[in-house]
C-alpha positions in Angstrom: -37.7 8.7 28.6 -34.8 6.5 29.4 -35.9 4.2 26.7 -35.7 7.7 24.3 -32.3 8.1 25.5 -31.2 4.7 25.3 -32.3 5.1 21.5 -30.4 8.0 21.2 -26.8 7.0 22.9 -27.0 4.0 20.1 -27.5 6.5 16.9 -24.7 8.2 18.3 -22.6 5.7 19.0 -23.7 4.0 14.8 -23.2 7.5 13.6 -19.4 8.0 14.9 -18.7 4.3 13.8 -20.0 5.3 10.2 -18.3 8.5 10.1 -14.9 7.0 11.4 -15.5 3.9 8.6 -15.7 7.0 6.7 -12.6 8.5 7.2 -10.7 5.8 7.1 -12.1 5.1 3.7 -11.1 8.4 2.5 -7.8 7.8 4.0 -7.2 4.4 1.9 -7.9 5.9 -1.3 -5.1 8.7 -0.6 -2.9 6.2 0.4 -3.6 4.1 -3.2 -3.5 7.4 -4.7 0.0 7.9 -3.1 1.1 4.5 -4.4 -0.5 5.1 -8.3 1.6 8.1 -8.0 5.0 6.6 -7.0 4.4 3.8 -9.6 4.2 6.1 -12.3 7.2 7.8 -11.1 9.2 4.7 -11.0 7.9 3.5 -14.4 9.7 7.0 -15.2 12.7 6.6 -13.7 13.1 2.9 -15.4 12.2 4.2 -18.7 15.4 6.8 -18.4 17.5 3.9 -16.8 16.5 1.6 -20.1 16.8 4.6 -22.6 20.3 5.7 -21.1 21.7 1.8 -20.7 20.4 1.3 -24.4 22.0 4.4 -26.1 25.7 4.0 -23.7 25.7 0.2 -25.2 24.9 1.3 -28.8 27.8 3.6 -28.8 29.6 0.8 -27.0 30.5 2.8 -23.3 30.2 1.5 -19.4 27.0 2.2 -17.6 27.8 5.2 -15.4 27.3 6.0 -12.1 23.8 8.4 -13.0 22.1 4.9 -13.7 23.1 3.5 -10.2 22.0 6.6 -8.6 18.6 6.3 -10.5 18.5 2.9 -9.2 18.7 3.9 -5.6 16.0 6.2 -6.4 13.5 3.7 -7.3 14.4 1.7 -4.2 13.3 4.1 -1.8 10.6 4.7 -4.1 9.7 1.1 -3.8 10.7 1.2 0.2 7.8 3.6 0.4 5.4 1.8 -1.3 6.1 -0.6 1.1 5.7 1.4 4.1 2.2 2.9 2.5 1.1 -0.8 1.8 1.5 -1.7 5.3 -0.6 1.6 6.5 -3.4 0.2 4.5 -3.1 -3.2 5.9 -3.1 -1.5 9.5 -5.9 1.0 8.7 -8.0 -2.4 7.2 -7.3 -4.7 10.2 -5.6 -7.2 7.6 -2.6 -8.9 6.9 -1.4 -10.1 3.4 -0.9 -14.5 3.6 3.0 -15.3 3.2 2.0 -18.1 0.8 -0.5 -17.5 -1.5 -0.3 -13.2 -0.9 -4.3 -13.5 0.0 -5.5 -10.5 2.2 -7.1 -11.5 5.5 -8.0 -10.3 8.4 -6.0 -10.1 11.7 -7.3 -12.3 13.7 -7.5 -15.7 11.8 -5.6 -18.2 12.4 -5.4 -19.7 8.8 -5.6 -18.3 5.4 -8.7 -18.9 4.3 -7.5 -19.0 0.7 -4.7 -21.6 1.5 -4.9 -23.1 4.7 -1.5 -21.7 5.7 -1.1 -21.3 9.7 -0.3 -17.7 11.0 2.1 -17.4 13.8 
């Protein structure tokens, strides 16, 4: 019986490993869906920026302040990409190589792409 049990307590334990795998899985891909989202939005924003700088030096005027705001805008935009990237990272028990931009995980030492030493 305790050998029934012992059997048991390990499915369990597989079965909330899985499932938590799992979720974070399903977590990832709204988090890259989050970032394909705030791409297209900047590639938006830029588009306006280029169109508007475009047409004001045609007709031979300054760049206004609109443009710099829009500018800003992307820039948090970016800032949050950022921020999600890192949630990824921290949800994948990696870290991105300074050097060569590689992902690894946490707990090596050196890149195993590069060679480059971790602090």
């Amino acid at each position: 019986m305790a050998f029934l049990n012992n059997i048991s307590k390990k499915v369990e334990k597989t079965a909330k490993a899985a499932a938590r795998k799992s979720g974070d899985l399903v977590e990832v891909a709204k988090l890259n869906m989050s970032i394909n989202s705030d791409e297209s939005k900047i590639q938006e924003i830029a588009s306006a920026i280029g169109k508007g700088i475009y047409k004001m030096y045609r007709e031979g005027k300054e760049v206004p302040e609109t443009l710099i705001e829009s500018c800003r805008e992307i820039k948090g935009i970016e800032d949050h990409i950022t921020a999600v990237r890192a949630k990824i990272m921290e949800i994948k028990n990696m870290k991105i190589c300074p050097n060569c931009k590689a992902e690894v995980q946490n707990n090596v030492e050196y890149c195993p792409k590069c060679g480059t030493k971790f602090q």
